[in-house]
N, C-alpha and C positions, 0 to 999 in steps of 0.2 A: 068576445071574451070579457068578464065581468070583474072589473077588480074590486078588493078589499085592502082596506089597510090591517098589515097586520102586527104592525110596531109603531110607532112614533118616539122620536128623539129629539134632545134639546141643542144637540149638533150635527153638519149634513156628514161629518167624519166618521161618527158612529154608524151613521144610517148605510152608507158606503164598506165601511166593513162588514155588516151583514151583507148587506145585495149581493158583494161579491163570494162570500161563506155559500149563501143561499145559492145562487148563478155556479159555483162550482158542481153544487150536486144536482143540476139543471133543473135549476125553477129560475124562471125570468121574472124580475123583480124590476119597480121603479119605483122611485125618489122623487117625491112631490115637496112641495115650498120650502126648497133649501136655500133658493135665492133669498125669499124672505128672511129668513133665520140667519141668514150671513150678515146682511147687510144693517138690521135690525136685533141683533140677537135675542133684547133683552124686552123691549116695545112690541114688538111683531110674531117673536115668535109664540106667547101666548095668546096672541088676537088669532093665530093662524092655526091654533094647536100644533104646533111645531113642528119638524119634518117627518112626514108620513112615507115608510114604505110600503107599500102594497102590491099584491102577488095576483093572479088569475086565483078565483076563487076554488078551483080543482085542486090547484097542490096545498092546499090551504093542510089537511091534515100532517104530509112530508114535510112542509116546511115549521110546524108545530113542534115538531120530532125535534128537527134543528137548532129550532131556536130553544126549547128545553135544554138541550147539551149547551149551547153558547153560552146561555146566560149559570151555568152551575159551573163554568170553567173558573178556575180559582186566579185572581189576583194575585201576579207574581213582580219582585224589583228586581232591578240589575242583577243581583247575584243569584237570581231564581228563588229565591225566599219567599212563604206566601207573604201577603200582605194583611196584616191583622190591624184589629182595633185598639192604639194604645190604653188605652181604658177597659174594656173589657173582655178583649183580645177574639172579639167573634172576626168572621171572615165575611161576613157579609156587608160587605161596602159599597159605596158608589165611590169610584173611582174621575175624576175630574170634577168635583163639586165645584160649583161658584160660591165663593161665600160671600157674605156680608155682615160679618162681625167683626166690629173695632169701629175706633171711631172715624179714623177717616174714608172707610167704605161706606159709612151712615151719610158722613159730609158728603161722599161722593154723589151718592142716589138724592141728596137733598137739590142739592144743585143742581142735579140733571133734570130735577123734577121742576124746578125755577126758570131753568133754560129752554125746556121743551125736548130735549136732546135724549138718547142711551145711554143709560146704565152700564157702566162697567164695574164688574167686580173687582174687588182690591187683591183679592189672589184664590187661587186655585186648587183646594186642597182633597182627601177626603174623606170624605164622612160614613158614618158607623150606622147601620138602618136599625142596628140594637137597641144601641143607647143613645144614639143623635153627636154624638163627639164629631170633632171636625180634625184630623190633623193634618201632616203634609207628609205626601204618600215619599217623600227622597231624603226621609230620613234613613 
């Protein structure tokens, strides 16, 4: 059996809830360098292209189908609200962005960069693919 990656992701969280989307409508799916991307998230995981799922290269079209629906599924908060762009009010967002704007997420990556050590970001927000806005999706 011939595998293909047919997603990669910048967490092994995301990559896990497809496999198992995918694995319900019986495509067997695995999850490659997530160990990496955990323990490194921010160093390793683009030395590694980041965590890879990939499928038998047969269900490659059904699982296409799938992943079409998953990724058009709408961004919703607690109250079932979609989740919009404060700025320009599109829906097409990345939801869990790392940011790195302000000054002490700059300080942060400086220093990490002086120590040898990972980057962590100063908070977690998301961002707008429209217009690039970044906000925090609990408001």
């Amino acid at each position: 059996m011939k595998l293909i990656t047919i997603k990669t992701f910048t967490n092994s969280v995301d990559a896990h809830i497809l496999k198992t989307i995918l694995e319900t409508e019986g495509i067997e799916s695995f999850v490659f360098d997530e160990n990496m991307s955990s323990m490194y998230p921010m160093t390793m995981n683009n030395m590694f292209g980041g965590v890879k799922l990939q499928i038998a290269e047969t269900d490659l079209d059904l699982a296409l189908e799938i992943i079409k629906d998953y990724d058009a599924a709408k961004l919703t908060d607690s109250n079932g609200d979609e989740i919009m762009c404060r700025r320009c009010g599109s829906t097409d967002i990345i939801y869990d962005y790392r940011s790195y704007k302000g000054f002490f997420a700059k300080l942060r990556v400086l220093v990490s960069l002086a120590l040898f050590i990972p980057a962590s970001s100063s908070k977690t927000v998301g961002k707008c693919k429209k217009c690039g806005a970044e906000f925090s999706c609990e408001e």
